[in-house]
ROMIVO-103134 format. One record per residue: residue in three letters; z negated, x negated, y of N, C-alpha, C in turn; chain. Coordinates in Angstrom, 3 decimals. Example, Ala and Ser with C-alpha at 12.3 -4.5 7.8 and 13.67 -1.06 7.14 Angstrom:
residues 2
+------+----------+----------+----------+----------+----------+----------+----------+----------+----------+-----+
| type |     n_zz |     n_xx |     n_yy |    ca_zz |    ca_xx |    ca_yy |     c_zz |     c_xx |     c_yy | mol |
+------+----------+----------+----------+----------+----------+----------+----------+----------+----------+-----+
|  ala |   -7.800 |  -13.190 |   -5.690 |   -7.800 |  -12.300 |   -4.500 |   -7.800 |  -13.200 |   -3.300 |   A |
|  ser |   -7.080 |  -12.850 |   -2.250 |   -7.140 |  -13.670 |   -1.060 |   -7.870 |  -12.900 |    0.030 |   A |
+------+----------+----------+----------+----------+----------+----------+----------+----------+----------+-----+
end
This chain:
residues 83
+------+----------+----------+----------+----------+----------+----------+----------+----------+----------+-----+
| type |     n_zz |     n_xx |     n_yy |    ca_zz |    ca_xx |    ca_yy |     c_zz |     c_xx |     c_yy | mol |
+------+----------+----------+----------+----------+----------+----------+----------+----------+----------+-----+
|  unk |    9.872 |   12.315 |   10.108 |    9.555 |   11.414 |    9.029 |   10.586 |   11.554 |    7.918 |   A |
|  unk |   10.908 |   10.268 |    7.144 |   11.564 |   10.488 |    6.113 |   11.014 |   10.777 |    4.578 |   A |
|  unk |   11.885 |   10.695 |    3.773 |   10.982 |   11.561 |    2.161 |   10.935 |    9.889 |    1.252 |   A |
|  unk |   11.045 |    8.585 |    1.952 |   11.209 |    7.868 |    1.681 |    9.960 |    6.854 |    2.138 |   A |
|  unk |    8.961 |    6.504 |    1.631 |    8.407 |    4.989 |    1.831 |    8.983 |    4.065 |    2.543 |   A |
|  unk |    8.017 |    3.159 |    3.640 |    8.976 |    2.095 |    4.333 |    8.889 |    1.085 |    3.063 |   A |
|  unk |    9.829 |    0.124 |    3.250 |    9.965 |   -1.395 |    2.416 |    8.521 |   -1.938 |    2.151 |   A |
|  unk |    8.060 |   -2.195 |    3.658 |    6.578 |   -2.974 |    3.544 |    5.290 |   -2.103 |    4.294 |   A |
|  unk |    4.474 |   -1.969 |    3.867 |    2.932 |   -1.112 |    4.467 |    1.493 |   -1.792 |    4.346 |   A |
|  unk |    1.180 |   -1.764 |    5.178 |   -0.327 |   -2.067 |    4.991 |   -1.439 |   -1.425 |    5.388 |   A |
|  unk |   -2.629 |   -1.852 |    5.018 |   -3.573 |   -0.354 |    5.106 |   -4.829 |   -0.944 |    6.409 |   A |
|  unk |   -4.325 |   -2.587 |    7.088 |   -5.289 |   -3.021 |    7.494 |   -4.885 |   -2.493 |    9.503 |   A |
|  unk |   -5.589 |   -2.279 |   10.202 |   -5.089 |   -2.053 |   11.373 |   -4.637 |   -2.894 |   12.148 |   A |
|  unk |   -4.945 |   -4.232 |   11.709 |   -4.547 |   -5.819 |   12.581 |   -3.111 |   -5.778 |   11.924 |   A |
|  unk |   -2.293 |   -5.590 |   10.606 |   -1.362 |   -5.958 |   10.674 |   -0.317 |   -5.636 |   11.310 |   A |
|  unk |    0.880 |   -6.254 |   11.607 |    2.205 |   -5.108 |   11.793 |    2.557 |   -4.151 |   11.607 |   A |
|  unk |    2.346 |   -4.318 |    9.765 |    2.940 |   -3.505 |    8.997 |    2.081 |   -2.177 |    8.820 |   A |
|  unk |    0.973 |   -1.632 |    9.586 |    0.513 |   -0.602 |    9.235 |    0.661 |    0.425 |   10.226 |   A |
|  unk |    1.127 |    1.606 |    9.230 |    1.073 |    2.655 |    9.938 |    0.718 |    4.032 |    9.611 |   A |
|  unk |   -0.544 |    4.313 |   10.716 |   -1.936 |    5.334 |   10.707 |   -1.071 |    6.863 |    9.803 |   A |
|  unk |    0.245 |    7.401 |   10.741 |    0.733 |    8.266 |   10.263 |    1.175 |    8.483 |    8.894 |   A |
|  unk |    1.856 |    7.226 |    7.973 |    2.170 |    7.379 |    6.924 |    1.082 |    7.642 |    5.993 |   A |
|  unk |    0.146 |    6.594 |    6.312 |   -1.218 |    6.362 |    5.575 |   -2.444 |    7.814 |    5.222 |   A |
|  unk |   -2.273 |    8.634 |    6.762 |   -2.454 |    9.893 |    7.113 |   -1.855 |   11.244 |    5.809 |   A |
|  unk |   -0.824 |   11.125 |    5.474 |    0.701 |   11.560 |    4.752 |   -0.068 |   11.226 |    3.048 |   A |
|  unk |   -0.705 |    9.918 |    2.780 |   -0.881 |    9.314 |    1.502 |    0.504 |    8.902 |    0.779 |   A |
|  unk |   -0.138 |    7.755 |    0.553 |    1.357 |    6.999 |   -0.232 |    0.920 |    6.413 |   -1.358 |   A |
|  unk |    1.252 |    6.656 |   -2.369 |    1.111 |    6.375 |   -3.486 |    1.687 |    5.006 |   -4.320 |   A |
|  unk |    0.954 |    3.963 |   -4.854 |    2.323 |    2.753 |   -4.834 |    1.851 |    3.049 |   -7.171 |   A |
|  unk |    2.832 |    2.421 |   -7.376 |    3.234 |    2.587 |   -9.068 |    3.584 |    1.047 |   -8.946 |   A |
|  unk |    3.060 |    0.247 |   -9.778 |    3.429 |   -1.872 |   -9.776 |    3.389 |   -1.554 |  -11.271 |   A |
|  unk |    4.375 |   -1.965 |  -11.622 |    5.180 |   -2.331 |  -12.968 |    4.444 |   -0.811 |  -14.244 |   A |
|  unk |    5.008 |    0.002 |  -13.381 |    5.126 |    1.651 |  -14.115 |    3.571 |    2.020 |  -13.914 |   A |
|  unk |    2.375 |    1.349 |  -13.354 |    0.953 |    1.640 |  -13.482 |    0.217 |    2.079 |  -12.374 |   A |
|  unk |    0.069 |    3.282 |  -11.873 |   -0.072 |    3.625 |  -10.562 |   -1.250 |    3.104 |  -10.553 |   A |
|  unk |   -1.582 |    2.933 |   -8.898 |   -2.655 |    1.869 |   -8.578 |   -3.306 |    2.894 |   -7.440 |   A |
|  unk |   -4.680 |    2.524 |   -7.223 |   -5.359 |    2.826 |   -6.472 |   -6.172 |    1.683 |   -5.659 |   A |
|  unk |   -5.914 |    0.333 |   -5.882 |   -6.623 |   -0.286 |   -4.982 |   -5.147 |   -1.358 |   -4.874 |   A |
|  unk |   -4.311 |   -0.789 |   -3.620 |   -3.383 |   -1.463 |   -3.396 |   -3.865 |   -1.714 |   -1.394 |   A |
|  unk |   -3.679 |   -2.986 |   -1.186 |   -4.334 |   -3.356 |    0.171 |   -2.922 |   -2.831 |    1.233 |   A |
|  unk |   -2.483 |   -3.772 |    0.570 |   -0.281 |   -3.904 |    1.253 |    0.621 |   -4.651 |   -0.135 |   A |
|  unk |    1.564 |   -3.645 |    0.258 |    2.757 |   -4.038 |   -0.471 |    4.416 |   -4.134 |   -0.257 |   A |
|  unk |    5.125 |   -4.697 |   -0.917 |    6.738 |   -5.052 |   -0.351 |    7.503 |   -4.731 |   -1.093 |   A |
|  unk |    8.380 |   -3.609 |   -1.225 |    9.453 |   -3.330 |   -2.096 |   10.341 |   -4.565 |   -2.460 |   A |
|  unk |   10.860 |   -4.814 |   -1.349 |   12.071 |   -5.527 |   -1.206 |   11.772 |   -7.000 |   -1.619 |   A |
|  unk |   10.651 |   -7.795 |   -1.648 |   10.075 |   -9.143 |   -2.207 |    9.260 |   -8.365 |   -3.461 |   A |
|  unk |    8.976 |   -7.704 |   -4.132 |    8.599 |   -7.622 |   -5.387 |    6.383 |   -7.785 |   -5.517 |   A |
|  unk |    6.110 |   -7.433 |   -4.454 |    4.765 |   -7.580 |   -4.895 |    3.725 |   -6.550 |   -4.146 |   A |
|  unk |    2.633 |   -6.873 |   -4.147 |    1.337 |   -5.700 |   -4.028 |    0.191 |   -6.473 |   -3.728 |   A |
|  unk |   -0.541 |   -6.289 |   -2.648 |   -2.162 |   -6.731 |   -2.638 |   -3.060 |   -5.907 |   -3.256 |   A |
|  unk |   -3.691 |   -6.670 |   -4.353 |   -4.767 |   -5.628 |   -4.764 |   -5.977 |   -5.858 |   -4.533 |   A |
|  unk |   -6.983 |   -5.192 |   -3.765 |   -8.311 |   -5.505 |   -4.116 |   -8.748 |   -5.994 |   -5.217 |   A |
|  unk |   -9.974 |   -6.359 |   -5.275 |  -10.690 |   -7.216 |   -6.524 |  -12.273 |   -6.986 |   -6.181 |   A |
|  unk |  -12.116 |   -5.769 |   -7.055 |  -13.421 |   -5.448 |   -7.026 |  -14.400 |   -5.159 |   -5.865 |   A |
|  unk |  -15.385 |   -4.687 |   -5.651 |  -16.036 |   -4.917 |   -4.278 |  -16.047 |   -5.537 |   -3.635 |   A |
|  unk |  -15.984 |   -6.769 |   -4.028 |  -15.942 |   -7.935 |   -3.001 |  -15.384 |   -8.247 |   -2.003 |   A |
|  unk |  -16.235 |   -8.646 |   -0.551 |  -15.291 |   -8.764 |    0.467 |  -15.758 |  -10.245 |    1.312 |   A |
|  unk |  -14.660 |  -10.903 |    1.820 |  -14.838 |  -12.263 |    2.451 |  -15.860 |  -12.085 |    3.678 |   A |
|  unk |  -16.197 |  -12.801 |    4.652 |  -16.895 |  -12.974 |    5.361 |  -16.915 |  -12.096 |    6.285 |   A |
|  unk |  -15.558 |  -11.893 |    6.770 |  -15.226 |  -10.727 |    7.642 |  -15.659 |   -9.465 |    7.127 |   A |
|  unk |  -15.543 |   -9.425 |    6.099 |  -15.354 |   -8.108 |    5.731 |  -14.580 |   -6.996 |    5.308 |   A |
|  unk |  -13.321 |   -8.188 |    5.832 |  -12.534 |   -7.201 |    4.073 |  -12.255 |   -7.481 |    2.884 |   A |
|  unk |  -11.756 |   -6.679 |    2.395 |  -11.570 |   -7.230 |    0.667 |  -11.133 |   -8.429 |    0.228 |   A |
|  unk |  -11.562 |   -9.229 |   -0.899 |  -10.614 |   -9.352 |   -1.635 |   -9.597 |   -9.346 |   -2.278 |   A |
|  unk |   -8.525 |  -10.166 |   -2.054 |   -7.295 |   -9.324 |   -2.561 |   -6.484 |  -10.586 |   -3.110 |   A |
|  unk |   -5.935 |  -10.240 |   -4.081 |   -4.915 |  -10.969 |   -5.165 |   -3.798 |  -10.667 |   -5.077 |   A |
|  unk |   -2.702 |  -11.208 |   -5.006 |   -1.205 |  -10.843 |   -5.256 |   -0.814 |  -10.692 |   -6.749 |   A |
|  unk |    0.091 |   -9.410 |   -6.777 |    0.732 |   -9.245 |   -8.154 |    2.341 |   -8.765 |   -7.946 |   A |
|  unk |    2.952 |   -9.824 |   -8.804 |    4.465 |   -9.849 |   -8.423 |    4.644 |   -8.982 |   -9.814 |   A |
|  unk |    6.090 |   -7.614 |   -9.223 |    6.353 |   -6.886 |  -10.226 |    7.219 |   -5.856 |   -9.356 |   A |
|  unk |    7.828 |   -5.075 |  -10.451 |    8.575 |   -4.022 |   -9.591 |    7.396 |   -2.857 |   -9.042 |   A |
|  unk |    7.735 |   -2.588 |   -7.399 |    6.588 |   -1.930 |   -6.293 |    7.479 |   -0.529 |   -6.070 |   A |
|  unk |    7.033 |    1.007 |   -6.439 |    7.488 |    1.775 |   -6.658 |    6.326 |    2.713 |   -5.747 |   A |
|  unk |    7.225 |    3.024 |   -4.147 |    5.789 |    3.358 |   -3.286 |    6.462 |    4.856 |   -3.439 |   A |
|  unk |    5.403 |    5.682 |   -3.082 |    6.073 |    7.221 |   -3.364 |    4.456 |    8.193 |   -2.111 |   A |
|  unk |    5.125 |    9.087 |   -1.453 |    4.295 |   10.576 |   -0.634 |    3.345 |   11.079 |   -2.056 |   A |
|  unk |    2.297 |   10.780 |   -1.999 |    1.599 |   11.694 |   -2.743 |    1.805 |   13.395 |   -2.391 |   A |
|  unk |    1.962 |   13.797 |   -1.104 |    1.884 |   14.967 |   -0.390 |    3.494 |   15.163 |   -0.266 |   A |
|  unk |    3.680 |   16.285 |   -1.024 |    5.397 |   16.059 |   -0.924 |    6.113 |   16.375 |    0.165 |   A |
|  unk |    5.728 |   17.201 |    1.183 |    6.015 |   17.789 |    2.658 |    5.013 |   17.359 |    3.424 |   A |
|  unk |    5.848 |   16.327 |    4.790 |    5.093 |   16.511 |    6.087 |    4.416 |   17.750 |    6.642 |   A |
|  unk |    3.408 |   17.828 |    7.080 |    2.427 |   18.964 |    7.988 |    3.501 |   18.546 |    9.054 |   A |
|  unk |    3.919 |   19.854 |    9.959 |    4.663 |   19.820 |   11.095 |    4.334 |   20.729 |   11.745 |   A |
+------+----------+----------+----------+----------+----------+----------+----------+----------+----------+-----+
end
């Protein structure tokens, strides 16, 4: 693993972009200097973040989620991989 965040992540298991191991690791995302805790998926490189919204979830059953465009600053909460 690298000491680096990928570009794009998501936390849902249907997408592409998610992956169990990083997520496992904890990744921390910071959107315009304000660390966040209800971030769904986000994109360095296009400038934005899904955030939940509150409890609420659509029919399916997952969240709610809003886009917020801003600088996306993803970071290892856990500073060393377990190996």
């Amino acid at each position: 693993m690298t000491d680096t965040p990928p570009d794009r992540l998501s936390n849902d298991p249907k997408s592409p972009h998610f992956d169990a191991a990083l997520l496992e690791r904890g990744v921390g995302v910071r959107l315009n200097g304000i660390d966040r805790t209800n971030v769904e998926e986000y994109c360095v490189s296009e400038g934005w973040a899904r955030l939940a919204v509150g409890k609420t979830v659509d029919r399916f059953g997952k969240p709610l989620a809003m886009k917020v465009r801003g600088t996306v600053e993803p970071y290892f909460r856990d500073p060393t991989p377990e190996a």
